[in-house]
C-alpha positions as CSV (number, residue, x, y, z in Angstrom):
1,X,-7.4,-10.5,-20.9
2,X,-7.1,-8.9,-17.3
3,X,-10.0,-9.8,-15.0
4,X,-11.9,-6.6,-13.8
5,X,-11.3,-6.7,-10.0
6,X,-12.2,-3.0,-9.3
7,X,-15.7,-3.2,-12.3
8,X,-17.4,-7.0,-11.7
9,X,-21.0,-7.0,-12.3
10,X,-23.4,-4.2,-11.2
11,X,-24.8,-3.5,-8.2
12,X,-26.9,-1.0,-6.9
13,X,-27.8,1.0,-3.9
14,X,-25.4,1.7,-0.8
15,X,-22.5,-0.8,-2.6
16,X,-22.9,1.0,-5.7
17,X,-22.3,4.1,-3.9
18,X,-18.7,3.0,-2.0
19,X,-18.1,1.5,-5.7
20,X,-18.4,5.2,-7.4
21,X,-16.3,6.8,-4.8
22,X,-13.2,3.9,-5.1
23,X,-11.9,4.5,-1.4
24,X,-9.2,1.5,-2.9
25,X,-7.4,4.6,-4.8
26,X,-7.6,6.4,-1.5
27,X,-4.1,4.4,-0.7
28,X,-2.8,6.9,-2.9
29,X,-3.1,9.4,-0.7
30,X,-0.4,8.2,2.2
31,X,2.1,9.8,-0.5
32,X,1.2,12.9,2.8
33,X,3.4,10.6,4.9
34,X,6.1,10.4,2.7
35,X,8.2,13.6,3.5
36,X,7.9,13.2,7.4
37,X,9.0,9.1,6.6
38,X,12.1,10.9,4.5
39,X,13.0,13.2,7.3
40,X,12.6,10.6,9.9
41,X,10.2,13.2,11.8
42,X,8.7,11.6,14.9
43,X,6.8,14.7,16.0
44,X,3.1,13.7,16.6
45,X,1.3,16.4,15.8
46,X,3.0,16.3,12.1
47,X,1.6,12.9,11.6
48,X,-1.9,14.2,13.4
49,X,-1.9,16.9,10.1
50,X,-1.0,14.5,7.9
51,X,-3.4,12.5,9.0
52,X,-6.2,15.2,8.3
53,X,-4.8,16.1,5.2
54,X,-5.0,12.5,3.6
55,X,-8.8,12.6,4.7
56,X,-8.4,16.1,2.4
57,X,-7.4,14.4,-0.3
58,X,-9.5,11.3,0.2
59,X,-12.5,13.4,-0.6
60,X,-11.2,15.1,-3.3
61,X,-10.0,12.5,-4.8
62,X,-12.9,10.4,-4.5
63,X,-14.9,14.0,-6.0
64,X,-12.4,13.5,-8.5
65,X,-13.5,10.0,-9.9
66,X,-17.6,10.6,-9.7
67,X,-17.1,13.7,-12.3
68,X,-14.6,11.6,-14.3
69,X,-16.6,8.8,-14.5
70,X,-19.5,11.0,-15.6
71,X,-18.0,12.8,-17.9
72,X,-16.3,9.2,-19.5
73,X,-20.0,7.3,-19.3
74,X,-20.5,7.5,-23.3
75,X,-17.3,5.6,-23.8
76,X,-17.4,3.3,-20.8
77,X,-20.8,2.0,-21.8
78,X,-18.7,0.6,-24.7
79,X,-16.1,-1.3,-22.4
80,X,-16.2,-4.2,-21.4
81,X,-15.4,-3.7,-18.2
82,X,-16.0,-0.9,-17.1
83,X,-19.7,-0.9,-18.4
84,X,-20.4,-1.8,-14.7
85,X,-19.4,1.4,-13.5
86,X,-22.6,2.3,-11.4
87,X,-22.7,5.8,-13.2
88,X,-21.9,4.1,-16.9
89,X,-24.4,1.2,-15.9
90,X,-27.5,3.3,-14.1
91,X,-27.1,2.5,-11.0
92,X,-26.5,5.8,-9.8
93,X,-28.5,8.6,-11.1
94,X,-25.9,11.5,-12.4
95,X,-27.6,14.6,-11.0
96,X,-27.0,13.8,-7.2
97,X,-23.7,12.5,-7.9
98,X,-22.1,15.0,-9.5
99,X,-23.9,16.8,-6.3
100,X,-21.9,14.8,-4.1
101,X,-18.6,15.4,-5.8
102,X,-18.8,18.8,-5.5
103,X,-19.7,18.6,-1.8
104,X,-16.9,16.2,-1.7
105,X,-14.3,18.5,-3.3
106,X,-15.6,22.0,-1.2
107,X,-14.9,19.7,2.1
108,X,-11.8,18.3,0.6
109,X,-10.2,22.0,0.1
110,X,-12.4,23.5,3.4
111,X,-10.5,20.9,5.6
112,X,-6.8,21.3,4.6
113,X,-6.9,24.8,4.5
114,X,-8.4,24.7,8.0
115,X,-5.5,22.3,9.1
116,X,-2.5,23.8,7.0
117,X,-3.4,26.8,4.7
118,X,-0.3,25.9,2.7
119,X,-1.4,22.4,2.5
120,X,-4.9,23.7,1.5
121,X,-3.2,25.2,-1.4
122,X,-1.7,22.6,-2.4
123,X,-5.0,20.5,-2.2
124,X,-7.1,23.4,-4.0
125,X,-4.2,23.0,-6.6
126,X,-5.1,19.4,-6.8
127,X,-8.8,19.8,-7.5
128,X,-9.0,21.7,-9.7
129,X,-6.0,20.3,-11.9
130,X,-8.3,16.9,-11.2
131,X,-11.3,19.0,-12.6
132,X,-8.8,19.9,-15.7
133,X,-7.7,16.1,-16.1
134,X,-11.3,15.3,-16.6
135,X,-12.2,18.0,-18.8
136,X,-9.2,18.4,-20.9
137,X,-6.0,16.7,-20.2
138,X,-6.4,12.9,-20.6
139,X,-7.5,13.6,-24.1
140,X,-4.2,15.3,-25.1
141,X,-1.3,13.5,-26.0
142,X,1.5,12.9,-23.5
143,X,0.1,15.7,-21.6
144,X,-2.4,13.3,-19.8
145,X,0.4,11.2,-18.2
146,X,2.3,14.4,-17.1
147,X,-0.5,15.5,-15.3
148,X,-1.1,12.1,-13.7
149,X,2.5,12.5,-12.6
150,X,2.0,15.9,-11.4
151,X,-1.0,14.8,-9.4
152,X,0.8,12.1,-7.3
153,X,3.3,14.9,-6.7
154,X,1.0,17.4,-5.6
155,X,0.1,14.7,-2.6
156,X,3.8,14.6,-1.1
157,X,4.2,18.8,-1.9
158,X,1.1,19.0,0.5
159,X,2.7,16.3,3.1
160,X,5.6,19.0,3.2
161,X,3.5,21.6,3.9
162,X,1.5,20.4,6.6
163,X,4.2,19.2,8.8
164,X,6.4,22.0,7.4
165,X,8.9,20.2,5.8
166,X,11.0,21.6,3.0
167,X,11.2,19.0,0.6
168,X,14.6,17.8,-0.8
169,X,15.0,18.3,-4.8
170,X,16.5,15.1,-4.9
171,X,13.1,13.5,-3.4
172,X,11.3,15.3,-5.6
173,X,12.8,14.6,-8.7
174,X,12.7,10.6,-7.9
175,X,9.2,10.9,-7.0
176,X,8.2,12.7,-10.2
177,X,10.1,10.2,-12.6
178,X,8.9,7.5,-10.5
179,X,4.7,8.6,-11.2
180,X,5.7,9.5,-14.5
181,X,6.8,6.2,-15.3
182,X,3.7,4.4,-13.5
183,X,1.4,6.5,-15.6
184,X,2.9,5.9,-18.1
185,X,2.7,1.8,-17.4
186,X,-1.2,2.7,-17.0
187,X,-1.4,3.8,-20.7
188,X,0.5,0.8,-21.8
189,X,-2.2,-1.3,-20.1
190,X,-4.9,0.6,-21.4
191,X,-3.9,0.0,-25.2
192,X,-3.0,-3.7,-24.4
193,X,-6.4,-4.7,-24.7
194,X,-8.0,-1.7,-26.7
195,X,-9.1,-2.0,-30.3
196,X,-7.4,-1.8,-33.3
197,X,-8.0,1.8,-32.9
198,X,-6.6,2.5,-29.5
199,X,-8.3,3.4,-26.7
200,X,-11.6,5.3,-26.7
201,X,-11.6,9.1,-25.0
202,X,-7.9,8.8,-25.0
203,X,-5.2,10.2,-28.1
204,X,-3.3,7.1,-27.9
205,X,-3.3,4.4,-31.1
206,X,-2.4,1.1,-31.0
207,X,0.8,1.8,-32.6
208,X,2.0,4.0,-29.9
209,X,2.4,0.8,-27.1
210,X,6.0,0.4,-28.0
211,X,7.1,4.3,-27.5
212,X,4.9,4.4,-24.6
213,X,7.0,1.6,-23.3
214,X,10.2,2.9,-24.1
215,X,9.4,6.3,-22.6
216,X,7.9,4.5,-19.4
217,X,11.1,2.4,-19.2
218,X,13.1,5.3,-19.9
219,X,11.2,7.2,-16.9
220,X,11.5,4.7,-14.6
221,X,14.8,3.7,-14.9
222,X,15.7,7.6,-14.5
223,X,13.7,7.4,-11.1
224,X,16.4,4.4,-9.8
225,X,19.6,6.8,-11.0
226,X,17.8,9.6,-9.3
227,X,17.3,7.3,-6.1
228,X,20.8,6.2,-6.1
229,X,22.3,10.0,-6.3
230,X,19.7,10.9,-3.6
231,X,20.9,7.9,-1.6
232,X,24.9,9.0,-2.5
233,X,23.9,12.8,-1.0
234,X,21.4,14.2,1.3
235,X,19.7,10.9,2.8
236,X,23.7,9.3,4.1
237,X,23.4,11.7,6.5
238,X,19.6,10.1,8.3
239,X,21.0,6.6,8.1
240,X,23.7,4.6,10.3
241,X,24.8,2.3,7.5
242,X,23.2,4.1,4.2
243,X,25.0,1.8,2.0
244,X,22.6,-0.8,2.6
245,X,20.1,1.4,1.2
246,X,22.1,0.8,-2.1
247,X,19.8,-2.5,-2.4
248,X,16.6,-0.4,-2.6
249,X,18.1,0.2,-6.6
250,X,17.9,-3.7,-8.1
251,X,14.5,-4.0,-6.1
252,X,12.8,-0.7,-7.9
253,X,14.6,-1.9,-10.9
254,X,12.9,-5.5,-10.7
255,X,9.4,-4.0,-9.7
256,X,9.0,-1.6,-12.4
257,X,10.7,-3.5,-15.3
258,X,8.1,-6.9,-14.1
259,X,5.3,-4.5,-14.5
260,X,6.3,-3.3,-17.8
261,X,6.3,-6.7,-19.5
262,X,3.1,-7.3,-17.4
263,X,1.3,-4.4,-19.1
264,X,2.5,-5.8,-22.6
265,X,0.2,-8.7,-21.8
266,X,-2.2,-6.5,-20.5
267,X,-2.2,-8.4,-16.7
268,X,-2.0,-5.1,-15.1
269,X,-5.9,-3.8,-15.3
270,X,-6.6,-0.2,-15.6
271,X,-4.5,1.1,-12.3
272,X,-1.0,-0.3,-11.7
273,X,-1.0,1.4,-7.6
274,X,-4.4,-0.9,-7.7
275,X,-2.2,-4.0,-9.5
276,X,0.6,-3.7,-6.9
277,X,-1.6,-4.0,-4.0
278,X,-3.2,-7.4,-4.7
279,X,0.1,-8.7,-6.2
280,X,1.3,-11.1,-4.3
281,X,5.3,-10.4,-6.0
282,X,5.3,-6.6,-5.7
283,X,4.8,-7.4,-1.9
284,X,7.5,-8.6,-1.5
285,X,9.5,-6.5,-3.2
286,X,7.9,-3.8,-0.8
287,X,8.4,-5.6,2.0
288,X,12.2,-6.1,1.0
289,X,12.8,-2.0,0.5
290,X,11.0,-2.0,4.0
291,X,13.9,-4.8,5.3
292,X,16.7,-2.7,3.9
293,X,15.6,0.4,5.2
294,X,15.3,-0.8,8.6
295,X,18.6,-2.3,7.9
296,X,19.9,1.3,7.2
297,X,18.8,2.5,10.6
């Protein structure tokens, strides 16, 4: 069984509080960089926007979470784990917290469009198709892990915006293959230790682990072939020796395939973005793609 780093036991109060709002997912949210690190743009004021914009979604996102876990506290109270959710456990009282969210969420939306009205669009976009994850979406079947995908792309469409970057296809379609498949490695990890049944709130069974993993596979390899054509086209151009860049291919490959068995055993926990950061191996395979890129330069 995977140890609950994010849900240990309850607490109350001010840590309860930072607990419900997650700010760990908030690393998310530097997906904004992204398109200024694919352009190689060194303009300050880009990064200065981007900067505000990943506060944008910071709020959102954490808006995003309080209503979710709400809205999931029937079926969490049943989990093992994540029982110790303050809003599943008590520790928060619901009214003022679903309060908060929405404060969260107007300042969220309210900011952006005051930095970037195109990025604010973009962010408005991702509030509400949060709001619509939470309502509707992660009970439907495959549509759930689209939407998770779409929402990780939503971050690096509002990057582009603020710093006024037209985003390449090419990034775009790696990008969405590549959340596609890490949602998809989420699922996988959530039926790894579900009942018999499958997972509560959600439309997957049991019996669905091995098309999930197929399709996740199939996603993610598809986000390597996309990387290598990308690498092949547009991005030669930015990059004194791009074949180096080449090498970025067997480490993606390594890094998502590892995590695929991993989630068979169920050792990834609930969030596989939360899994790679305290893992000490997908580390290193991030700081090789950081080695070859610099390489590339």
């Amino acid at each position: 069984m995977p140890k609950d780093h994010d849900n240990p036991a309850p607490v109350r109060g001010a840590r309860a509080l930072w607990r419900a709002l997650r700010p760990q997912q908030w690393v998310k949210n530097l997906l904004v960089f992204t398109p200024l690190l694919a352009a190689h743009s060194t303009a300050t004021r880009e990064y200065l926007l981007a900067c505000g914009v990943f506060a944008a979604f910071s709020l959102c996102a954490s808006a995003a979470y309080v209503i979710n876990d709400a809205l999931d506290r029937p079926h969490d109270r049943k989990h093992p784990r994540k029982r110790h959710r303050p809003l599943a456990s008590g520790a928060l009282p619901l009214a003022p917290m679903l309060a908060l969210a929405a404060l969260f969420a107007a300042g969220g939306v309210a900011l952006a469009f005051a930095l970037a009205p195109a990025a604010g669009a973009w962010v408005a976009c991702y509030a509400l198709a949060t709001l619509a994850y939470s309502l509707w979406l992660k009970r439907m079947l495959f549509a759930d892990v689209v939407a998770l995908a779409v929402l990780y792309t939503l971050r690096v469409l509002a990057g582009a915006a603020a710093a006024n970057i037209a985003p390449s296809g090419w990034f775009l379609a790696f990008a969405m293959f590549l959340f596609l498949a890490l949602a998809l490695i989420k699922r996988q990890s959530e039926l790894a230790d579900a009942p018999a049944g499958g997972a509560r709130g959600r439309a997957y069974r049991r019996g669905d682990f091995e098309a999930l993993a197929a399709l996740g596979a199939a996603s993610g390899f598809t986000s390597v072939l996309v990387l290598m054509l990308y690498i092949n086209g547009e991005v030669a151009a930015l990059y004194a020796r791009p074949r180096w860049l080449y090498l970025l291919c067997p480490i993606l490959f390594y890094l998502l395939g590892r995590m695929t068995l991993l989630a068979r055993r169920g050792a990834v926990g609930d969030d596989p973005v939360t899994f790679v950061l305290r893992d000490r191996v997908s580390w290193l395979c991030l700081a090789a793609a950081l080695a070859v890129m610099v390489a590339a330069l």
